[in-house]
PASETI-211333 format. One record per atom (N, C-alpha, C, O): x, y, z. Coordinates in pm, whole numbers, plus 32768, in hexadecimal, padded with zeros to 4 digits. Layout:
<recs>
XYZ
...
</recs>
This chain:
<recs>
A1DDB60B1A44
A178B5DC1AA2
A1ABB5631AF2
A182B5601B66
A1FBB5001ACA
A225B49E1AF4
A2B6B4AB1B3B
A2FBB4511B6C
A2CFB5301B33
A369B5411B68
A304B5861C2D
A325B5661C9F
A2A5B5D41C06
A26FB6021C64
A22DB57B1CCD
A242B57A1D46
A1EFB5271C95
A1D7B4A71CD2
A244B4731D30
A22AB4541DA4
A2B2B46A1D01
A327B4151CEC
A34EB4671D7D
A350B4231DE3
A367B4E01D85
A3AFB55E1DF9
A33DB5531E64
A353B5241ED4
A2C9B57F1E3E
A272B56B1ED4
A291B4EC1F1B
A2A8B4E41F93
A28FB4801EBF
A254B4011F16
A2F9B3E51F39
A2FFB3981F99
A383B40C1F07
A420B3FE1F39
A3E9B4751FD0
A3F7B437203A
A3C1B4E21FE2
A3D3B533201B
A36AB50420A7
A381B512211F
A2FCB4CD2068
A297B48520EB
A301B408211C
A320B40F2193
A336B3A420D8
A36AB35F213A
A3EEB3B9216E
A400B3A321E6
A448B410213C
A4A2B458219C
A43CB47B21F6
A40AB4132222
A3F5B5012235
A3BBB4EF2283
A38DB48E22E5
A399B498235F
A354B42D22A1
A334B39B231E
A39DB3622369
A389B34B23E0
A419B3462330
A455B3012345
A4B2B35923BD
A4EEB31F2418
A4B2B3EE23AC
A4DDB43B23F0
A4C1B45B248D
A504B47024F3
A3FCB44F2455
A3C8B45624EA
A3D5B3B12531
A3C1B39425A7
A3FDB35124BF
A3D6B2C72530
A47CB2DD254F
A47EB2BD25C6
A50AB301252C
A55DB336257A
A563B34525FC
A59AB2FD2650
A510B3CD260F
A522B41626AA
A47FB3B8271E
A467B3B72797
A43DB37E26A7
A3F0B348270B
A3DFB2AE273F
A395B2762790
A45DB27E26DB
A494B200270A
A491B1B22793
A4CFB20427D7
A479B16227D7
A49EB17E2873
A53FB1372888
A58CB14D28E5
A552B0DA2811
A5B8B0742849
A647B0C927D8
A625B0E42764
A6BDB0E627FC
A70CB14127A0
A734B0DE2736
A74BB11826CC
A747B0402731
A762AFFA26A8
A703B00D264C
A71BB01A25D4
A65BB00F2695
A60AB03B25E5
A605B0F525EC
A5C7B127258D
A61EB11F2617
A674B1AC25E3
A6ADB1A5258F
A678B1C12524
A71FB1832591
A798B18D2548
A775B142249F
A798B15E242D
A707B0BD24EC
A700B0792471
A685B0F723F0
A690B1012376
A624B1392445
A5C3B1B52403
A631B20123CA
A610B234235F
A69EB21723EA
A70BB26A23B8
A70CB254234E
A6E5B2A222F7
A749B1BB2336
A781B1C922D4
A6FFB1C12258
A718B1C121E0
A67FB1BC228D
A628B1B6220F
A61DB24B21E9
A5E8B2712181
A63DB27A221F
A634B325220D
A69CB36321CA
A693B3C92185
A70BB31921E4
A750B32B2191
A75BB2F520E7
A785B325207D
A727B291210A
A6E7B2612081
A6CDB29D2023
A70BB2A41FB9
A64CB2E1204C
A5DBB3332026
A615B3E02002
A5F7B43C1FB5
A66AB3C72060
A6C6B46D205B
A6F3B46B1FC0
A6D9B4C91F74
A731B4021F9C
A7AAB3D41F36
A73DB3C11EBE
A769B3EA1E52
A6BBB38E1EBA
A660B39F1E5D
A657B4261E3F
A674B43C1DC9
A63BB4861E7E
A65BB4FE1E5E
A6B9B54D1DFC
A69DB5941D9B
A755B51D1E47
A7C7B53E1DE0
A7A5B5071D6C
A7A7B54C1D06
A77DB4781D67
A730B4661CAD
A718B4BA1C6C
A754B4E71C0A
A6ACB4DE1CA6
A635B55B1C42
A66FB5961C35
A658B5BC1BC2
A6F2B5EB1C6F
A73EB6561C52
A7BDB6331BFD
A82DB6671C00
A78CB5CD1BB1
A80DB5861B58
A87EB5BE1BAD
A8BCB6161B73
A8A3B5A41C19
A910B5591C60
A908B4E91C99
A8D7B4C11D02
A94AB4B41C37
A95BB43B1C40
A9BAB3DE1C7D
A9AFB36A1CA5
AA1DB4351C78
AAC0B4321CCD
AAAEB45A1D63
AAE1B40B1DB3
AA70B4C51D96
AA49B4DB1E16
A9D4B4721E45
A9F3B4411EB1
A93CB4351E0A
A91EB3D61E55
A982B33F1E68
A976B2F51ECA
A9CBB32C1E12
AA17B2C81E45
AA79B2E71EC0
AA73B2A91F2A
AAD4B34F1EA7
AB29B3701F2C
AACDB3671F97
AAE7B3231FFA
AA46B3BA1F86
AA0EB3D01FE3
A9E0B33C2039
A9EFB31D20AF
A9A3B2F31FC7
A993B235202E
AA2AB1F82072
AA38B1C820E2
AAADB2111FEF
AB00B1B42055
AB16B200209F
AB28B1D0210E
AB24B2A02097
AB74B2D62131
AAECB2B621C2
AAF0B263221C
AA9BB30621AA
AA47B30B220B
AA09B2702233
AA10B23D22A3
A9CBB23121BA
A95CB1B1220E
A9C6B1502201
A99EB0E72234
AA49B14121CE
AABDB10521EE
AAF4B0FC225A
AADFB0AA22B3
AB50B16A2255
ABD3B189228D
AB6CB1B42356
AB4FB17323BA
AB5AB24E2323
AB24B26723BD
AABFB21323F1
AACFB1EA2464
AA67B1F523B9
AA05B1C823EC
AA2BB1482431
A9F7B13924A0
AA7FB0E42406
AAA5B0812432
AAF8B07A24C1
AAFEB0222517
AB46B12124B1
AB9AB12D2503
AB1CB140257D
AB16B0F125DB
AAAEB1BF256D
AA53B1BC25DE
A9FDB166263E
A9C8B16A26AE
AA17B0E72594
A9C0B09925F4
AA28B03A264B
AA05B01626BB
AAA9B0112617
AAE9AFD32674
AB05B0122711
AB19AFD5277A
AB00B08126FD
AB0DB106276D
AA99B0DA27CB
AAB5B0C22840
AA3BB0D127AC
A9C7B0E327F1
A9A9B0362837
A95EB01E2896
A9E0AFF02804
A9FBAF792819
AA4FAF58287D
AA35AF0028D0
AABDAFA1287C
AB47AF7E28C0
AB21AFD52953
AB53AFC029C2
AAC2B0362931
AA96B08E29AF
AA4BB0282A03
AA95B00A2A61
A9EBAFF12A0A
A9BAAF932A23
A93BAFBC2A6D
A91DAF7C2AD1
A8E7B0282A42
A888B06E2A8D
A82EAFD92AB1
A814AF6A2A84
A814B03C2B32
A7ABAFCD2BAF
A751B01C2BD5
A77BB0852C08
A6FCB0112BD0
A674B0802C0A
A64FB0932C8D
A61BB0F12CCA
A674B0272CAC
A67EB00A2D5E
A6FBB09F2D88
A6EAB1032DCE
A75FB0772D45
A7DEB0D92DAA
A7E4B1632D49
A843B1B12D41
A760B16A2D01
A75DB1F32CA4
A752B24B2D13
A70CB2062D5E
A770B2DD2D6A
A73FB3232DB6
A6A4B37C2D89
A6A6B3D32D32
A651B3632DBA
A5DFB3BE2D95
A5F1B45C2D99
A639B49D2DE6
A5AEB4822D48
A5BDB4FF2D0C
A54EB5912D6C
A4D4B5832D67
A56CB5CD2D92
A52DB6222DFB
A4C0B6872DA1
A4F0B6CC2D47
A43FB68C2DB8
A3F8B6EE2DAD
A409B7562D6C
A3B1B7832D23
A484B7922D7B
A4CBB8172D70
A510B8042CF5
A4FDB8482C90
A570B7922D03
A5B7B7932C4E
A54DB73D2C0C
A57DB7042BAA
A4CFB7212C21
A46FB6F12BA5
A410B78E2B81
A3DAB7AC2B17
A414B7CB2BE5
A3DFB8102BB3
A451B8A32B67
A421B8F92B1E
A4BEB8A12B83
A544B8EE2B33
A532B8A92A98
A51AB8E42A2F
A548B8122AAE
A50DB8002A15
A4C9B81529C0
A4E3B8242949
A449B8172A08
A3C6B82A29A3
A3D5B8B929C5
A399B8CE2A2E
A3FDB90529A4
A416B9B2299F
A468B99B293F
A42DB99028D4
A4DBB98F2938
A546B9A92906
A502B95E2880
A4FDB9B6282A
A4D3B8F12850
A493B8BE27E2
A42EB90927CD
A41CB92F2759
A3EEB9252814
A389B9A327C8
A3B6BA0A27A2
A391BA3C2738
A41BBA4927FA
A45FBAB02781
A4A7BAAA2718
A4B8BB0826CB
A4EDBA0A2707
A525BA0D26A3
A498B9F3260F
A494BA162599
A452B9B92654
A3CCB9CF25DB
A3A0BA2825C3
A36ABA292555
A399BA98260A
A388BB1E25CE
A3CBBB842578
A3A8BBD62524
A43FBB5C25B0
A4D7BB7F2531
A4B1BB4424F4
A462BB9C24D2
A486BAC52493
A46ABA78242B
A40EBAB723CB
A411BACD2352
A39ABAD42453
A302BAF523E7
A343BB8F23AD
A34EBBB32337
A366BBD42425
A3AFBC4723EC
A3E0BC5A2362
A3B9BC9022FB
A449BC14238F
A4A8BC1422D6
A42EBBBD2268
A406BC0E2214
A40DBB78225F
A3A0BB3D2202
A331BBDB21D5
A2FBBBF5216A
A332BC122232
A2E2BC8721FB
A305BCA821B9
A2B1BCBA2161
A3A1BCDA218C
A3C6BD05211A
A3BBBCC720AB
A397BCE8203A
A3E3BC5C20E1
A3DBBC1F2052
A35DBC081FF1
A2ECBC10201F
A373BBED1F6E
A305BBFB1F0C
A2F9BB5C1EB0
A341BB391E52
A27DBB0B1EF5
A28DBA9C1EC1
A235BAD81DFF
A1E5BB261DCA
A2AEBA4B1DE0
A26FBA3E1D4E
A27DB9A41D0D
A269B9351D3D
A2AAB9D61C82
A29EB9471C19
A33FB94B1C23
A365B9BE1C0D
A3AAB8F21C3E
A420B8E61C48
A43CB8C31BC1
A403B8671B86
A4A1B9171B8B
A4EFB8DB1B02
A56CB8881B0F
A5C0B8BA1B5A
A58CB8141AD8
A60EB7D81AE1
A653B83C1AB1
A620B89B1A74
A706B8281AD4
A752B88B1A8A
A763B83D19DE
A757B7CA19B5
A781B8AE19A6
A781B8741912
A81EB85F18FC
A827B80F189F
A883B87C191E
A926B841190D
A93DB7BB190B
A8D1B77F1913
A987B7801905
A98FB6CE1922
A9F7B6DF1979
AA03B67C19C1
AA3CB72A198C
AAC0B72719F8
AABEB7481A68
AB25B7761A99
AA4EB73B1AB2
AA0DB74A1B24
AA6DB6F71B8E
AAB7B72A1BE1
AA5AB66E1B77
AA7FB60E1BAC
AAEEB5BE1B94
AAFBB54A1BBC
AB34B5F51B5B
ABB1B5C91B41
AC35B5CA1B96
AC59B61F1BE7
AC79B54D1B6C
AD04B5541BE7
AD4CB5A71BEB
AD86B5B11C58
AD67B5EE1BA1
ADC9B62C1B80
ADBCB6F31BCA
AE1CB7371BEF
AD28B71E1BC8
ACD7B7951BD8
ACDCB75E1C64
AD1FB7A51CAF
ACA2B6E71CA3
ACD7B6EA1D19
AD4AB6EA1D7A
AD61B7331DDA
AD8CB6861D48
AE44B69E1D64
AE69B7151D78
AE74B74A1DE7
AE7FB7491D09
AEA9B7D91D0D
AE48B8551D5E
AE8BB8BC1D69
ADE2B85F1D88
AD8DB8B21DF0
ADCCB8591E92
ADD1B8A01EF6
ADF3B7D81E9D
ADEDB7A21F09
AE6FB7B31F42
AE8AB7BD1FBA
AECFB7B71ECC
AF76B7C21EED
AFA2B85F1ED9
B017B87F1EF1
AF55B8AF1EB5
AF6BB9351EAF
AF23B99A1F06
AF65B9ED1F44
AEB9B9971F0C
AE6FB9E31F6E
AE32B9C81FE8
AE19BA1C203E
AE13B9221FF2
ADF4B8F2203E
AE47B8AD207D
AE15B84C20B5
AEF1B8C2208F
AF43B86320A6
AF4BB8862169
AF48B82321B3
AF50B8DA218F
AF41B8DB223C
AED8B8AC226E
AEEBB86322CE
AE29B8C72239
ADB8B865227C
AE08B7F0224D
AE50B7D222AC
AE24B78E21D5
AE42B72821D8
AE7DB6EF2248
AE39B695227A
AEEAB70A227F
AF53B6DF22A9
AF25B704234D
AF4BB6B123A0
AEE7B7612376
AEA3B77F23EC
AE3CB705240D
AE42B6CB2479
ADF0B6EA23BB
AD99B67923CD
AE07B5BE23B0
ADEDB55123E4
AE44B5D0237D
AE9AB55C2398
AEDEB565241F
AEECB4F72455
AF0EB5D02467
AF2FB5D124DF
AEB0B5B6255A
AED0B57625BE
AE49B5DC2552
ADAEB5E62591
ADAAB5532589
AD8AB51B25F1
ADC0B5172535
AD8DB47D2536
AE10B4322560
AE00B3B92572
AE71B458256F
AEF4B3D725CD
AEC6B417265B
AEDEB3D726C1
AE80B49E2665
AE7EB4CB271D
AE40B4772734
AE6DB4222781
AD6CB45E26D9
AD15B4092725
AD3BB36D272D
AD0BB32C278A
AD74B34426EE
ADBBB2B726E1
AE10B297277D
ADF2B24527D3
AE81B2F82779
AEACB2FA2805
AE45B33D286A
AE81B35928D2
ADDDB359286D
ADC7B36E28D3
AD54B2DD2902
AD41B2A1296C
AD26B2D22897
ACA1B26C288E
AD13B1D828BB
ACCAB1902900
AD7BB1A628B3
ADD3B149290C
ADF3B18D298F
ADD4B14429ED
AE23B1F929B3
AE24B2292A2D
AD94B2372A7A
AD93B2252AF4
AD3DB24D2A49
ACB7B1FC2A9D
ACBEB19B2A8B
ACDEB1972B02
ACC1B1272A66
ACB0B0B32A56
ACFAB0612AA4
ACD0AFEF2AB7
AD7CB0902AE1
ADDAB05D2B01
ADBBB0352BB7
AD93B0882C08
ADD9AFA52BD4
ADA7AFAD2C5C
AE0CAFDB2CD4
AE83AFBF2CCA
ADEAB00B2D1F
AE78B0232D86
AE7FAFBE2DCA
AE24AF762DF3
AF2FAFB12DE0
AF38AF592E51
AF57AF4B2EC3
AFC1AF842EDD
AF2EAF1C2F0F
AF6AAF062F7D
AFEBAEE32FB4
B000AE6C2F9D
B04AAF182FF1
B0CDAEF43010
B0E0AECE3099
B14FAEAD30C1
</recs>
């Protein structure tokens, strides 16, 4: 009963923190809702006695990237004044394209069959070693694909940033 307590009210603030995300207006408390969501994400891996994945999961993500996004978003130096306004036409491409992706959502949720969630009963769930070996064996090209994905946005997030000069 208290594990069920424990998941709704981790799963209500994921949710909140998700929608104050995209409805942020200024992108530093974005980034900063991020990382409570990520938080809250990593409360999760708890309950699932992984215990080894919510930690990776805080230093990589509300560490490592997150820090990197927000310096990004910083170094960009958004101005609202020289933001270009957005036309009629792609606000309304958006709100389509988000409504259909909510319908793919409710969609797949149809299938699914809510219930009473059981923890797994193994203890080696979360262990270094069960991960290592899935991460360096099967998962070794996403790895290494996403370490390349993150030196592109790095160089690219200084190549915006970068001022031109005049000669």
């Amino acid at each position: 009963m208290t594990s069920d307590i424990v998941f709704f009210l981790l799963a209500a603030v994921s949710v909140f923190t998700a929608l104050m995300v995209v409805f942020s207006k200024s992108p530093i408390y974005s980034v900063m809702w991020l990382i409570a969501c990520f938080f809250s994400i990593a409360g999760h891996y708890v309950m699932l006695n992984a215990q080894f994945l919510a930690i990776v999961h805080i230093i990589v993500y509300a560490g490592a990237i997150m820090v990197l996004m927000l310096f990004t978003v910083m170094l960009l130096n958004l101005n609202k004044e020289s933001e270009p306004h957005k036309s009629i036409f792609t606000k309304a491409t958006a709100v389509i394209t988000g409504g259909m992706l909510f319908l793919v959502l409710l969609a797949a949720m149809r299938s699914t069959q809510l219930g009473a969630y059981e923890a797994p009963v193994t203890t080696d769930v979360g262990f270094v070693q069960k991960v290592g070996m899935k991460l360096f064996t099967d998962y070794m090209l996403p790895f290494e694909m996403t370490s390349v994905l993150f030196i592109a946005a790095m160089i690219g997030s200084v190549v915006l940033a970068k001022k031109e000069r005049n000669l």
